[in-house]
C-alpha positions in Angstrom: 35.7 35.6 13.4 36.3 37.3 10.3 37.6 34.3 8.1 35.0 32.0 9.9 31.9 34.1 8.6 33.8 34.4 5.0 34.1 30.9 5.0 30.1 30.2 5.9 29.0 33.1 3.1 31.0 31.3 0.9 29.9 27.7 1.3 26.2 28.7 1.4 26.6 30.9 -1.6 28.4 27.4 -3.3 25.5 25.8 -2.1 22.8 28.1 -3.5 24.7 27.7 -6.9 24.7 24.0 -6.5 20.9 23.7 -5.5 19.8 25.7 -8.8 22.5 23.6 -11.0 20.6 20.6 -9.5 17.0 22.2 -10.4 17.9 23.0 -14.0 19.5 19.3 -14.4 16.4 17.9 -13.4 14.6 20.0 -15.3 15.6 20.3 -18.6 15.8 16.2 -18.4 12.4 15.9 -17.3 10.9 18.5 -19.6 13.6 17.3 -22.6 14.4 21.2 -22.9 16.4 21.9 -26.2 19.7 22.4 -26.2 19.4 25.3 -28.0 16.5 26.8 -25.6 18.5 26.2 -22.6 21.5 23.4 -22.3 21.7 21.7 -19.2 24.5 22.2 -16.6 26.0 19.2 -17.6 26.3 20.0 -21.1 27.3 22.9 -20.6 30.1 21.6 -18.3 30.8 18.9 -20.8 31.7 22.0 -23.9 34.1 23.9 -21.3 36.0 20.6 -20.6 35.9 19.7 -24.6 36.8 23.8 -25.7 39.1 24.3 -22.6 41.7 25.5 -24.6 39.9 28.0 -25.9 38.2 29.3 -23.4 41.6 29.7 -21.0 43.2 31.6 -23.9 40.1 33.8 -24.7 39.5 33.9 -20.9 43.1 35.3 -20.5 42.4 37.7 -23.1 39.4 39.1 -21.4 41.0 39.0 -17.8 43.9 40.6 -19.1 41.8 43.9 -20.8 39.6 43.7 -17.5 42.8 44.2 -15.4 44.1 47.0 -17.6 40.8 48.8 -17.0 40.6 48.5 -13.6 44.2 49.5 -13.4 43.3 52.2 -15.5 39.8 53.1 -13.7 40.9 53.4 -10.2 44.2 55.1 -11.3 42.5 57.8 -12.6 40.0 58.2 -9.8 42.8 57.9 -7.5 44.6 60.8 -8.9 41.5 63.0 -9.4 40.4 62.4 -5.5 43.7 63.8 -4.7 43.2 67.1 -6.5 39.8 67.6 -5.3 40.8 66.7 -1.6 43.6 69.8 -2.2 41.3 72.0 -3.8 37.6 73.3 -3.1 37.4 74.7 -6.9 38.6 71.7 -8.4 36.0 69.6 -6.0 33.3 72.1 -8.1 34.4 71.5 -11.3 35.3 67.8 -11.1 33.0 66.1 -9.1 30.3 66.9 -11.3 31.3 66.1 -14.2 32.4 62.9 -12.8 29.3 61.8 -11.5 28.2 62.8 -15.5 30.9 60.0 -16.5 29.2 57.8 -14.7 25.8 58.1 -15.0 26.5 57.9 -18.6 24.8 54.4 -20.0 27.6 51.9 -21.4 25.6 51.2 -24.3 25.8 55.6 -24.9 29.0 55.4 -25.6 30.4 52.4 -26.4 29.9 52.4 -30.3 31.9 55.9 -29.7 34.9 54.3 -28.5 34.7 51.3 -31.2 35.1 54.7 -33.6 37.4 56.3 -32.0 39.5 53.3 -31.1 39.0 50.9 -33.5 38.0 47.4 -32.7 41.0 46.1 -31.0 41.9 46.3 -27.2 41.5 49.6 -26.4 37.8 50.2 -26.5 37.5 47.1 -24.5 39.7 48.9 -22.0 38.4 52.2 -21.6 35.0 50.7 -21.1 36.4 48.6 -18.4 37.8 51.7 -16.9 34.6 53.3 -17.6 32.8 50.5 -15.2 35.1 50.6 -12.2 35.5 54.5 -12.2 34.2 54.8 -8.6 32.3 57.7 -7.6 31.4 58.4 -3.6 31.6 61.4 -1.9 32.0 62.1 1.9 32.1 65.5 3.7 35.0 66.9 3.5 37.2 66.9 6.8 37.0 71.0 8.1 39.4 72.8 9.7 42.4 72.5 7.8 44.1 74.2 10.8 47.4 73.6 9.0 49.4 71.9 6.2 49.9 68.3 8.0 46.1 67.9 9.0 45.4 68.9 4.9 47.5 66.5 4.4 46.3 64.0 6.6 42.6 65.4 5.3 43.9 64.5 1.7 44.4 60.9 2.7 41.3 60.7 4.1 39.2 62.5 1.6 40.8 61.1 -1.5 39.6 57.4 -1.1 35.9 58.1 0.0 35.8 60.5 -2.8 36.2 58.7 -6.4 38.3 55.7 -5.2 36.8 52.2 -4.3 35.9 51.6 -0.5 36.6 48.8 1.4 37.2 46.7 -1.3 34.2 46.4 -2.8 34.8 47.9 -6.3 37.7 45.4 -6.2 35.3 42.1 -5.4 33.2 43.5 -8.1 36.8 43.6 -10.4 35.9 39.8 -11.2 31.6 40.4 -12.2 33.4 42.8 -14.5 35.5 40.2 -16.3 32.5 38.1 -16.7 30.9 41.1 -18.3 33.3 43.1 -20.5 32.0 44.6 -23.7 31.7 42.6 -26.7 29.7 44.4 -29.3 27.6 47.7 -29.1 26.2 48.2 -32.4 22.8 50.1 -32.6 21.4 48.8 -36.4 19.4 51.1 -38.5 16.1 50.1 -38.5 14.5 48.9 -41.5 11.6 50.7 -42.9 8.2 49.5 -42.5 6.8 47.1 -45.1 4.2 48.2 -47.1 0.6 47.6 -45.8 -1.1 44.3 -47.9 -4.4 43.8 -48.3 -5.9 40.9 -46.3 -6.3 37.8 -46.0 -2.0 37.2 -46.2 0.2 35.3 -44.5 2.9 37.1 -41.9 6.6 36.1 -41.9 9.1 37.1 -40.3 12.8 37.3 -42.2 15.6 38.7 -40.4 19.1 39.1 -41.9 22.5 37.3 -40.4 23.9 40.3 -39.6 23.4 44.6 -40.1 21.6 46.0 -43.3 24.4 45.7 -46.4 24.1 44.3 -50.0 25.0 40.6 -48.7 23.4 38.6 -51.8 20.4 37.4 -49.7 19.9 40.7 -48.0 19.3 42.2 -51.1 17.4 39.6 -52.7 14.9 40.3 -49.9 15.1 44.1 -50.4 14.3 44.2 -53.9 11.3 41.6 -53.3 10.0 43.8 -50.8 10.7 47.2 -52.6 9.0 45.7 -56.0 5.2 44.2 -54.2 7.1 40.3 -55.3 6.1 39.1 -51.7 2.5 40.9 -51.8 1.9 39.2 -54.9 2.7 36.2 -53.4 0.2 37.0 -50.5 2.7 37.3 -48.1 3.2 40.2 -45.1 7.2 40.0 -44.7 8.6 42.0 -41.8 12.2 42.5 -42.3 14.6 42.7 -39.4 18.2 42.9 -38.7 20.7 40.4 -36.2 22.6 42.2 -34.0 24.6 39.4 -32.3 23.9 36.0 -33.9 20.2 35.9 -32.5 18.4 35.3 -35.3 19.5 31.5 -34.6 17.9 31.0 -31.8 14.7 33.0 -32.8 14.4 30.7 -36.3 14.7 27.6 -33.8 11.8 28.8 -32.1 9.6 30.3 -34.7 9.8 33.9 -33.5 11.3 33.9 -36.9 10.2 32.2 -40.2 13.4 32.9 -42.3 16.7 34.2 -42.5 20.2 33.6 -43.5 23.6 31.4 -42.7 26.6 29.9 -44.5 26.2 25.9 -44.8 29.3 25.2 -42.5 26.9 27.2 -39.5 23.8 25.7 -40.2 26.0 22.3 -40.0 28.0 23.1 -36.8 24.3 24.2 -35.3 22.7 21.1 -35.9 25.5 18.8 -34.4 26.3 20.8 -31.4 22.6 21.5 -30.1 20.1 19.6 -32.6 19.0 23.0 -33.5 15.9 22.6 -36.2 17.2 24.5 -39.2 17.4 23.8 -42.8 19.0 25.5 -45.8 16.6 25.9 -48.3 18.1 27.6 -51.4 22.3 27.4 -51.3 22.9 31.4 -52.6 26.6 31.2 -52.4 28.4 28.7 -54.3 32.0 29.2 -52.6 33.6 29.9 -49.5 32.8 33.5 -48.2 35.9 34.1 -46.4 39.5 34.3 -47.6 43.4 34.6 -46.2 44.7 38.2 -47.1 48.0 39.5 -47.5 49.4 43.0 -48.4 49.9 43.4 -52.4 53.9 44.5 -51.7 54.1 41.4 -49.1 57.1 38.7 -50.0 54.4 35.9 -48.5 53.5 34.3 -52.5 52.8 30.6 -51.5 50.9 28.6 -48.5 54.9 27.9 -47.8 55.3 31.2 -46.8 53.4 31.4 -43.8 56.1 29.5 -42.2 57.6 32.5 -39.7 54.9 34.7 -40.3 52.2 35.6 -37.7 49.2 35.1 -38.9 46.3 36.5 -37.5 42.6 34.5 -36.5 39.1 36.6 -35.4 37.8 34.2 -32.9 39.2 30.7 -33.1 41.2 29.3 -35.3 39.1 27.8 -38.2 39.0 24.7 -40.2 40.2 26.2 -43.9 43.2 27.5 -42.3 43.7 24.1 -40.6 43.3 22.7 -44.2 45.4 25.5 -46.3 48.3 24.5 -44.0 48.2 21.3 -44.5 47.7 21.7 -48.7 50.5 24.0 -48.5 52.6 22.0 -46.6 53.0 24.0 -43.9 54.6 23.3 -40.1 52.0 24.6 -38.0 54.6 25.1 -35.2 56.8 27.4 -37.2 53.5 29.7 -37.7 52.8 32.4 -35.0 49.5 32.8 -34.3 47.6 35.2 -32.9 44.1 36.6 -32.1 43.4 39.6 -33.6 39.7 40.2 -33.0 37.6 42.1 -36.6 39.7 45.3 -37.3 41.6 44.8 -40.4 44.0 47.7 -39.7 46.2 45.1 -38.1 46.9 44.1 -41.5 48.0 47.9 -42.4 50.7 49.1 -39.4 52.2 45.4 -39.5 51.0 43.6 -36.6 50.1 40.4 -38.4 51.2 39.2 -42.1 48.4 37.2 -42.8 45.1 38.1 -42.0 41.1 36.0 -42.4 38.7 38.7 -44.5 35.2 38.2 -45.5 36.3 38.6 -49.6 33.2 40.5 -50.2 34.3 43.4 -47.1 36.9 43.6 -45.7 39.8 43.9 -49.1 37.6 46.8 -50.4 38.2 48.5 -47.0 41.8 48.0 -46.8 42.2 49.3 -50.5 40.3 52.7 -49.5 43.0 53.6 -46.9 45.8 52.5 -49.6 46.3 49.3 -48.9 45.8 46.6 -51.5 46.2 43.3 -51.0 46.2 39.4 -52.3 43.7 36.6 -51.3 44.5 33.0 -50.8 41.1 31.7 -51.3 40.3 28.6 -49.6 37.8 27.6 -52.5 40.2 28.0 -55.4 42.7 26.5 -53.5 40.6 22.8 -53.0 39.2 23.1 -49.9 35.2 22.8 -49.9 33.2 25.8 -48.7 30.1 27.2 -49.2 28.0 30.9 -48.5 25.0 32.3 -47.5 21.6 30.0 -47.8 18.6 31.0 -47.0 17.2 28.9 -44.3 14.1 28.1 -41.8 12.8 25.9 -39.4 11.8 22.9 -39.5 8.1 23.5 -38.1 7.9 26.2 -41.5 8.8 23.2 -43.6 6.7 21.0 -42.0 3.6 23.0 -41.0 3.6 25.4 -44.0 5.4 24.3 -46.8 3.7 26.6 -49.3 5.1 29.8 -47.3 8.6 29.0 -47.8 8.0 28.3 -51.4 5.9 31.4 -51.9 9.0 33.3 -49.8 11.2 31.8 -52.0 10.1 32.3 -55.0 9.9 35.9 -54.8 12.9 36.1 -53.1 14.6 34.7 -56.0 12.6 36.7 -58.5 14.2 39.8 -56.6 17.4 38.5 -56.2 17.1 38.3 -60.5 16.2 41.7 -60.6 19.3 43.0 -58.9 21.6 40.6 -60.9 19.9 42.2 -64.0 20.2 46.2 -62.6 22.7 46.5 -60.1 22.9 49.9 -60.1 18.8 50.4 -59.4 19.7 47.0 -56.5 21.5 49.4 -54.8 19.4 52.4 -54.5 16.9 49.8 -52.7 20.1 48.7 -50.4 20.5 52.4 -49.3 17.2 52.2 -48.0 18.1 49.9 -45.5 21.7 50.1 -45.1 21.2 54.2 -44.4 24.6 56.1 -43.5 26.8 52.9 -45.0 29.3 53.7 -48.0 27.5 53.0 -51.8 30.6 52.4 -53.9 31.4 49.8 -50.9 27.7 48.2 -51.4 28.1 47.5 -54.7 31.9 46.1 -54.5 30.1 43.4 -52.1 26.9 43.2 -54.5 29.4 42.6 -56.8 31.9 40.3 -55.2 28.7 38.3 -54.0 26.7 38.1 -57.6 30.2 36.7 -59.1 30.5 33.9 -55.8 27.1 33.0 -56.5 26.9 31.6 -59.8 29.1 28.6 -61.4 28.1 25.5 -63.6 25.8 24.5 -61.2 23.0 27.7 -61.0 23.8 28.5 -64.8 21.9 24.9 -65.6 19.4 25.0 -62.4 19.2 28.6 -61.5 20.6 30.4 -58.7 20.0 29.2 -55.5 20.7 25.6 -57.1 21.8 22.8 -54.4 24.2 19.7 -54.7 24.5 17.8 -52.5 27.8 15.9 -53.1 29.0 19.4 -51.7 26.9 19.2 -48.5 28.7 15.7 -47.8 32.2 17.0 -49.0 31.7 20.5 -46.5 30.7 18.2 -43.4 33.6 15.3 -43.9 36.0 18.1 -44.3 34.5 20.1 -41.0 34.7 16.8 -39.6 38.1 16.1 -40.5 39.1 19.7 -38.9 37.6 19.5 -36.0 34.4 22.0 -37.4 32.1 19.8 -36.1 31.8 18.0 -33.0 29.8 15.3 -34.0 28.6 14.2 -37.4 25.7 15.7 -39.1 23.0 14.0 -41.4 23.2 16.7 -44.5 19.8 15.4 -45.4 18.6 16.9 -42.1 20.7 20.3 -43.0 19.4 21.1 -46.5 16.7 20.2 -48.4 16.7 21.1 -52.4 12.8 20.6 -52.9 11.6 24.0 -53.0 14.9 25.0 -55.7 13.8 22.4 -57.7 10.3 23.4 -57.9 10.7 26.5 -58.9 12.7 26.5 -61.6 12.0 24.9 -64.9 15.4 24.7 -67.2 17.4 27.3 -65.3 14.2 29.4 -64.9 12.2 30.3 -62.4 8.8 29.7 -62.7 6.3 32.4 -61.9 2.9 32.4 -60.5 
């Protein structure tokens, strides 16, 4: 009777799922919903059959630190409902504070365990054991007439006391690998902008990523701080991405303007037709680089070969290509995911290691441990930075507001090239509680990636787009992008090229 009414709770639960993948196919077809907006159940059954692999070894990865926490969890419960079932005074002092544990939000104390524990699998653990700590409590059985019936009375108070019941912390053991942590990170928030007088035009820009001297980031800063945009009778609101959102506010105009490297904007547009644009190309070379340790044997591509080489998320297309430049067998490289905490790199666990150049070597040398770069741009593969970019209906609709954003954009962005040192008092502003000397090695790193040949004849923010088509056929050719892209539909240098006049920009 049992297996017969699981069996009809789970075929109409099946059924309830397959009625509302029905209603969103229909739909988002008849309504031509974006991709971006919301992506049809066939589409997105279409990218887990294309990124299987993938998603079965980041999948396992999850499962596995979901297991270990619910392991972990209910161990821990288990062995404090034993004590308490034995002991009155314990009961008093534990219980409470359990319940405290648990009533405790996961977003409290989640950026606590990424400090205490680093990035790696541990935090992800202990917040999984954090979720399927079970707290219940049941009268305790009276009489204790002897020791067998406390005994007995500890088998029967320990599970209704911390432990799951009836298996229903276990069923919910598989919601909780669905939902594992990925990031808690509270930003700072940005001060207000200065009031404007009326009539002005309100934007919106809201940085890639957390308030630090990334070239575009402070560009804006320095606008803001010095009246550039209220002279150009513009109200900007600056804001901060926490988890790659600004994307899909851009696309919809929540936001006017804000910040990704070419290769995103490009794998954006051909996996979901989202309607962004880079509008001024700020750096001219690949942001990210291979890192070794300084004292490391590993000197050439060659190298790698019996070395494990660590990857953040997936396994991206300049390492495809350095491998292939350096002749490497892929299949005598061990590779492994290593998620963002660069201390791998220090007690040994990987050789090789992907950085951001303008981060992440800074970091390591602060805890005494330099290292070398293999940089994916000096070693022939194409790559490009930041951009600032927008959406299409900005372009379209109000052309002049992304050249008046622009423009003093850029004017600010020449201000910090020509004063570092005053750049980064406006960066602490915003970037509150983060490290100054480590500001202004990525101001630094970032002003250096951002000028060549090209912005010393057309200015900074210059465009080419020979380099446009060279980044998509070689994303292309590494599997980067799943379909091809139209780079004319990507970029677009007009607004570059109208503000500058001989490598200067013009202002008015």
């Amino acid at each position: 009777m049992i297996a017969r009414r699981t069996l009809i709770d789970l075929g109409v639960a099946l059924g309830a799922l397959a009625a509302i993948a029905v209603i969103l196919e229909a739909w988002t077809r008849a309504f031509n919903v974006p991709t971006y907006l919301l992506p049809a159940p066939s589409a997105v059954a279409a990218r887990m059959a294309t990124d299987a692999g993938v998603l079965a070894r980041e999948g396992g990865i999850t499962l596995s630190e979901a297991a270990a926490g619910f392991v972990l969890g209910t161990g821990v419960a288990f062995a404090l409902a034993t004590v308490m079932a034995w002991s009155r005074p314990f009961e008093r002092t534990l219980f409470p504070l359990a319940i405290l544990v648990k009533l405790t939000p996961i977003v409290a104390v989640a950026p606590l365990f990424t400090l205490w524990f680093g990035f790696g699998t541990a935090p992800k653990v202990a917040i999984a054991a954090l979720i399927t700590f079970p707290v219940r409590r049941r009268p305790r059985p009276r009489g204790d007439r002897d020791r067998g019936e406390r005994i007995r009375g500890c088998g029967r108070a320990a599970s209704p006391a911390l432990a799951p019941h009836r298996g229903r912390d276990v069923r919910g053991f598989a919601f909780l690998a669905a939902v594992l942590l990925v990031a808690c990170n509270a930003p700072a928030a940005a001060p207000s902008p200065t009031p404007v007088p009326v009539p002005t035009e309100k934007v919106t820009f809201m940085a890639g990523f957390k308030p630090q001297a990334d070239l575009p980031f402070v560009a804006v800063y320095v606008a803001q701080e010095k009246g550039y945009f209220r002279d150009q009778s513009l109200e900007v609101e600056i804001q901060h991405a926490t988890s790659g959102e600004h994307i899909q506010l851009l696309a919809t105009n929540r936001v006017q303007f804000s910040t990704g490297s070419a290769g995103d904007v490009m794998k954006r547009v051909a996996s979901a037709g989202v309607p962004i644009v880079s509008i001024a190309q700020i750096g001219q070379r690949d942001e990210q680089s291979f890192a070794v340790r300084a004292d490391s044997p590993i000197r050439t591509l060659k190298d790698w070969e019996g070395r494990l080489v660590g990857y953040k998320s997936t396994v991206s297309a300049d390492y495809l290509a350095l491998l292939q430049l350096g002749g490497v067998d892929r299949s005598k490289v061990r590779e492994v995911a290593v998620g963002f905490d660069p201390r791998v790199l220090v007690d040994g666990r990987v050789d090789v290691y992907p950085v951001f150049t303008a981060n992440e070597p800074d970091t390591l040398s602060r805890i005494g441990v330099p290292v070398r770069l293999f940089d994916p741009t000096t070693l022939g593969v194409p790559g490009l930075g930041l951009s600032f970019i927008t959406n299409k209906q900005t372009i379209d609709a109000k052309p002049d507001v992304a050249l008046r954003f622009l423009r003093a954009a850029l004017r600010g962005l020449a201000d910090a090239i020509a004063d570092r040192d005053a750049a980064i008092d406006v960066v602490m502003k915003y970037a509150t509680g983060e490290d100054r000397a480590h500001q202004r090695y990525m101001l630094d790193t970032e002003i250096d990636a951002a000028q060549n040949d090209l912005t010393r004849a057309n200015g900074i923010g210059a465009m080419d787009r020979s380099r446009y088509v060279a980044l998509r056929d070689f994303l292309l050719q590494y599997g980067g992008l799943a379909r091809t892209v139209d780079v004319d539909a990507v970029f677009t240098d007009r607004f570059v090229k109208e503000l500058y006049k001989d490598g200067r920009l013009v202002w008015r």
